[in-house]
N, CA, C and O atoms as a GROMACS GRO file, in nm:
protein
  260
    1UNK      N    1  10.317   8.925   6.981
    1UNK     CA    2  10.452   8.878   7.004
    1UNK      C    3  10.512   8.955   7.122
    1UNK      O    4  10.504   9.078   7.128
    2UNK      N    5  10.578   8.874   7.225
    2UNK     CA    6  10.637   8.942   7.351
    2UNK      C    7  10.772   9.067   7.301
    2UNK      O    8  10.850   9.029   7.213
    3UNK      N    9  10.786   9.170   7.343
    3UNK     CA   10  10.883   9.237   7.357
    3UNK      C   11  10.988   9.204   7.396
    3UNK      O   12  11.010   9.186   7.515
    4UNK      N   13  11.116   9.182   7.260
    4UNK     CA   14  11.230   9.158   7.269
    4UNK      C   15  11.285   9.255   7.425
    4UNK      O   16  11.252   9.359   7.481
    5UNK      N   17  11.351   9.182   7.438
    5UNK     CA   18  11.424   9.272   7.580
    5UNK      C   19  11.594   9.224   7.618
    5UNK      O   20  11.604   9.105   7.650
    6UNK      N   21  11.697   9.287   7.617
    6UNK     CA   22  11.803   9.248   7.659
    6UNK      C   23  11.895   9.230   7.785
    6UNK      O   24  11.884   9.303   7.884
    7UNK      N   25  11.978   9.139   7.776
    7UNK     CA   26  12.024   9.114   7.920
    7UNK      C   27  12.075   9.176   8.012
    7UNK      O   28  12.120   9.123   8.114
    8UNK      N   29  12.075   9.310   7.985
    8UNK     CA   30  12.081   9.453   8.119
    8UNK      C   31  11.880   9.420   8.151
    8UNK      O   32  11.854   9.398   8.269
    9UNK      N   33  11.801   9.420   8.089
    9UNK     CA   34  11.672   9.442   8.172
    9UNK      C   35  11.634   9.344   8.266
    9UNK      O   36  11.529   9.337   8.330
   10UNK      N   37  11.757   9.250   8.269
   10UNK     CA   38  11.680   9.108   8.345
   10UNK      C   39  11.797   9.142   8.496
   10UNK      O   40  11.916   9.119   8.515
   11UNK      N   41  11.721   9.188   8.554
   11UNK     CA   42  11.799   9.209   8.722
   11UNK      C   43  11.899   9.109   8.730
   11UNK      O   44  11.902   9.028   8.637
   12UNK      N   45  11.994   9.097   8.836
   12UNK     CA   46  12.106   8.991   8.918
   12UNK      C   47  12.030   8.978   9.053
   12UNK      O   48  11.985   9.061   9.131
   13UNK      N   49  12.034   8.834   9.049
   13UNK     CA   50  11.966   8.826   9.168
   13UNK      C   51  12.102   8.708   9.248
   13UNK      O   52  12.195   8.646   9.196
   14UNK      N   53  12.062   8.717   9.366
   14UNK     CA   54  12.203   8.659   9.457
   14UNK      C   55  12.068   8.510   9.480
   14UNK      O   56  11.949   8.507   9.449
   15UNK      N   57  12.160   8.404   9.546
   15UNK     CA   58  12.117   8.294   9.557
   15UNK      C   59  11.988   8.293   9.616
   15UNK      O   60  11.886   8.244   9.567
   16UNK      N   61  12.001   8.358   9.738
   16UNK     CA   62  11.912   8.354   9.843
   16UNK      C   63  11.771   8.426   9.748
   16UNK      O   64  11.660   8.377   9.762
   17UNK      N   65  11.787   8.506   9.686
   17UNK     CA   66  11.673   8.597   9.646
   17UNK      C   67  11.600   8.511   9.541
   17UNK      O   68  11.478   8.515   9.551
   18UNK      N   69  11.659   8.414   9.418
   18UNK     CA   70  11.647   8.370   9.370
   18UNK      C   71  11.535   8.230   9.470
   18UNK      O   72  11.415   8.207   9.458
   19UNK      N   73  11.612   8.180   9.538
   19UNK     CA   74  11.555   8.086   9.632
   19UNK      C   75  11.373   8.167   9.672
   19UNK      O   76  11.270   8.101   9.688
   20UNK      N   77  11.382   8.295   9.679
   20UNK     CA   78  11.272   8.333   9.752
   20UNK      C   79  11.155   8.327   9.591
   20UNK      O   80  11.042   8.282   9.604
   21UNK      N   81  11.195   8.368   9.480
   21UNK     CA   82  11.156   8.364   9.365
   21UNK      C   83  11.067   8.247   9.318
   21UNK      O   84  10.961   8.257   9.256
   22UNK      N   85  11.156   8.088   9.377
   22UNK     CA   86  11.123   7.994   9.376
   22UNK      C   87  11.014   8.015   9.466
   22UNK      O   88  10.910   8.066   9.423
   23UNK      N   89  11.025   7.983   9.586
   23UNK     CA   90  10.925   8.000   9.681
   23UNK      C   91  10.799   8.087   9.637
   23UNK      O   92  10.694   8.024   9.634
   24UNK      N   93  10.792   8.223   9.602
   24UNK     CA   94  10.703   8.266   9.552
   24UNK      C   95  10.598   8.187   9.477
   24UNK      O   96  10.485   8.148   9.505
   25UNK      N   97  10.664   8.179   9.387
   25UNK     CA   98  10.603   8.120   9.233
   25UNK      C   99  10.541   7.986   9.266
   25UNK      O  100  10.436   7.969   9.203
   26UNK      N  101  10.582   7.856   9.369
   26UNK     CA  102  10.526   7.752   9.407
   26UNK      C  103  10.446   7.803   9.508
   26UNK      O  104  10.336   7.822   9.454
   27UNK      N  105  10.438   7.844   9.655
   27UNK     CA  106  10.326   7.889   9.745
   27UNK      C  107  10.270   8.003   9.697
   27UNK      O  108  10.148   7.987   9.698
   28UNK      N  109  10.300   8.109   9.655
   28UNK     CA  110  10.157   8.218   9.677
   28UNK      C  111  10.063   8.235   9.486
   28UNK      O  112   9.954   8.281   9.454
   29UNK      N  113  10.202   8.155   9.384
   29UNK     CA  114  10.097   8.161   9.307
   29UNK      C  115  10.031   8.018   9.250
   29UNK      O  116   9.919   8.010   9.198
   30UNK      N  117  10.132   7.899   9.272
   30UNK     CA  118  10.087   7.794   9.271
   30UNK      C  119  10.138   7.731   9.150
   30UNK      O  120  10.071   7.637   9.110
   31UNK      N  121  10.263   7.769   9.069
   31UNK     CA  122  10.301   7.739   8.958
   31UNK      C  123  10.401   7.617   9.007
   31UNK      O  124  10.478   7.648   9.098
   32UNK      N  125  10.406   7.498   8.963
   32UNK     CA  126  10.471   7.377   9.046
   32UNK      C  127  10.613   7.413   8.927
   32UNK      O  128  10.634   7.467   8.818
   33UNK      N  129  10.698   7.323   9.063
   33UNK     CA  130  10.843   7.386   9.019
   33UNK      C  131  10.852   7.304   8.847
   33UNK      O  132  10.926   7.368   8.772
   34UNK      N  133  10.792   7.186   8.787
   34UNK     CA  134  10.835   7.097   8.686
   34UNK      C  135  10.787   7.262   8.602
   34UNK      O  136  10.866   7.355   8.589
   35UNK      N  137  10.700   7.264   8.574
   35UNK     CA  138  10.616   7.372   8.494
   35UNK      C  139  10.722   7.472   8.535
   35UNK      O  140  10.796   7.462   8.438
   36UNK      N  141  10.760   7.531   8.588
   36UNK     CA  142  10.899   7.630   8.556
   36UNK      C  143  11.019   7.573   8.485
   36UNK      O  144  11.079   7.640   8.401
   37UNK      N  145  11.056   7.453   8.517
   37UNK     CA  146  11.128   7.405   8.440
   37UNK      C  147  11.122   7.411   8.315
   37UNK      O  148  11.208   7.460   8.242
   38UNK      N  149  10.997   7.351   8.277
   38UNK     CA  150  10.975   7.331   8.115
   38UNK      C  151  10.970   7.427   8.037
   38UNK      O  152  11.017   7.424   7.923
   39UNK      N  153  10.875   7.589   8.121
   39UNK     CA  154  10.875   7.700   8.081
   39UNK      C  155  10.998   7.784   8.045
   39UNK      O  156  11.004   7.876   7.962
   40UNK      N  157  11.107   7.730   8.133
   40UNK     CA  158  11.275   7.780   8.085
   40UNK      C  159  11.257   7.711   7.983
   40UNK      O  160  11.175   7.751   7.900
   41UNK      N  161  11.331   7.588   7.960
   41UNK     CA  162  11.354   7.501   7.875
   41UNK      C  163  11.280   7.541   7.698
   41UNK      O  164  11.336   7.519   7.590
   42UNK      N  165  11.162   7.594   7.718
   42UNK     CA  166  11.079   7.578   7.608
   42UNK      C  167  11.129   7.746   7.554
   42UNK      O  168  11.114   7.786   7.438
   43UNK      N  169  11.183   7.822   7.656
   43UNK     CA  170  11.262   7.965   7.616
   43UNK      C  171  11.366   7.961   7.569
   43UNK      O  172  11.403   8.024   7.470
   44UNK      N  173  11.445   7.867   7.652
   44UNK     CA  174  11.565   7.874   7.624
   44UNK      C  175  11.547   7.796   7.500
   44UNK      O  176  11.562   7.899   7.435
   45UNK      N  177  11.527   7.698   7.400
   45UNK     CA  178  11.536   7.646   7.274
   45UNK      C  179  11.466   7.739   7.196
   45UNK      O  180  11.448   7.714   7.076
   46UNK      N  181  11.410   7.874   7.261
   46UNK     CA  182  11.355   7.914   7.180
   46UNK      C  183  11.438   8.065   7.090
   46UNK      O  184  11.425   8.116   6.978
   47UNK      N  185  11.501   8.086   7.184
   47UNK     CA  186  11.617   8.177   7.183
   47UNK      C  187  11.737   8.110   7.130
   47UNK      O  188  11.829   8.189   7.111
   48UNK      N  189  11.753   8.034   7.112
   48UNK     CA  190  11.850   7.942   7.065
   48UNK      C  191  11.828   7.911   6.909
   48UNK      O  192  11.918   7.888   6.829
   49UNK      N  193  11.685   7.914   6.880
   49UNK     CA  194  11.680   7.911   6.768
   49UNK      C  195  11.668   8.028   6.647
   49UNK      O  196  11.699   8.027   6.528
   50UNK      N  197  11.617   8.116   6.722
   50UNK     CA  198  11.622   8.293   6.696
   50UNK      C  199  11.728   8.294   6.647
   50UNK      O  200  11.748   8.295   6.525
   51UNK      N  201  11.855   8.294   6.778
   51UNK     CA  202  12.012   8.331   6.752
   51UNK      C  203  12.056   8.260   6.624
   51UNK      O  204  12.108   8.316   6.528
   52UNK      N  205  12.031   8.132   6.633
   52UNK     CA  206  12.061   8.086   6.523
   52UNK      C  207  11.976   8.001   6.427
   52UNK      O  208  11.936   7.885   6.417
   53UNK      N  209  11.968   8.117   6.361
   53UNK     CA  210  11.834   8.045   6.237
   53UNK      C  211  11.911   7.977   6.158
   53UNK      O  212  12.033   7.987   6.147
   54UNK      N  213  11.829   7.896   6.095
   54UNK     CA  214  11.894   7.837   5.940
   54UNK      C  215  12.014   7.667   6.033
   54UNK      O  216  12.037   7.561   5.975
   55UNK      N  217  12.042   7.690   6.122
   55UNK     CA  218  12.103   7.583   6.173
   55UNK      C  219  12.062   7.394   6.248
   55UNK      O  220  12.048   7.342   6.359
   56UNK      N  221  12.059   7.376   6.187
   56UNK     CA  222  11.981   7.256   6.257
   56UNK      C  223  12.081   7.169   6.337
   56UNK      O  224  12.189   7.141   6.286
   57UNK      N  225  12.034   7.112   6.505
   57UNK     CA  226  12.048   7.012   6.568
   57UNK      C  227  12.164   6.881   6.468
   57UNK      O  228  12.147   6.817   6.364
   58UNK      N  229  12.259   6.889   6.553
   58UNK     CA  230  12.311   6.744   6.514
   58UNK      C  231  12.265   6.611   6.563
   58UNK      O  232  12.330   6.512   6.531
   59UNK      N  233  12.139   6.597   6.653
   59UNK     CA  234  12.100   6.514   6.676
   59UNK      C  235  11.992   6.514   6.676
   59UNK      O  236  11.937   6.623   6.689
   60UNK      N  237  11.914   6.402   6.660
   60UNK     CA  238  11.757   6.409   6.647
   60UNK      C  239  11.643   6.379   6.743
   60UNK      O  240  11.656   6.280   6.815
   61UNK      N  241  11.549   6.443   6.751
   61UNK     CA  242  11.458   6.373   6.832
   61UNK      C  243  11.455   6.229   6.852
   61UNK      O  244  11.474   6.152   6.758
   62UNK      N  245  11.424   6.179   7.009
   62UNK     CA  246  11.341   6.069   6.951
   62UNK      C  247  11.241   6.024   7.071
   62UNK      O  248  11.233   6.055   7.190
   63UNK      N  249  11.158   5.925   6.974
   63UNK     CA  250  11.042   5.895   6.989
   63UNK      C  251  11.033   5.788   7.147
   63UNK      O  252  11.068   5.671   7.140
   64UNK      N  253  10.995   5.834   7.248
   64UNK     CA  254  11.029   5.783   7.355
   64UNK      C  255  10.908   5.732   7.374
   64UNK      O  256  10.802   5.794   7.364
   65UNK      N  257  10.924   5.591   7.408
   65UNK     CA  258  10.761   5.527   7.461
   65UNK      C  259  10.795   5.494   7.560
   65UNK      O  260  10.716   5.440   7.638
   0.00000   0.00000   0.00000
């Protein structure tokens, strides 16, 4: 299990630096920007559900064809 860590350990980064972050991560390691996306996304609900256990969604999945 990853090491809890809190929001003083996660640097401030200004736009521009952030921008270079991006850049990184698509040219020198090759991670395409959707796959960062999803990789937030799949954190962020995941922390969301931590914070609040026991709570369920007022809306439901659905089944998209």
């Amino acid at each position: 299990m990853p090491k809890a860590f809190s929001v003083s350990d996660v640097p401030d980064l200004t736009t521009e630096q952030m921008v270079e972050v991006d850049r990184a991560m698509i040219e020198d390691y090759r991670i395409e920007l959707i796959q960062m996306m999803e990789n937030a996304g799949r954190n962020l609900a995941h922390l969301a559900r931590t914070r609040l256990p026991g709570r369920r969604p007022r809306w439901r999945w659905r089944q998209w064809r």
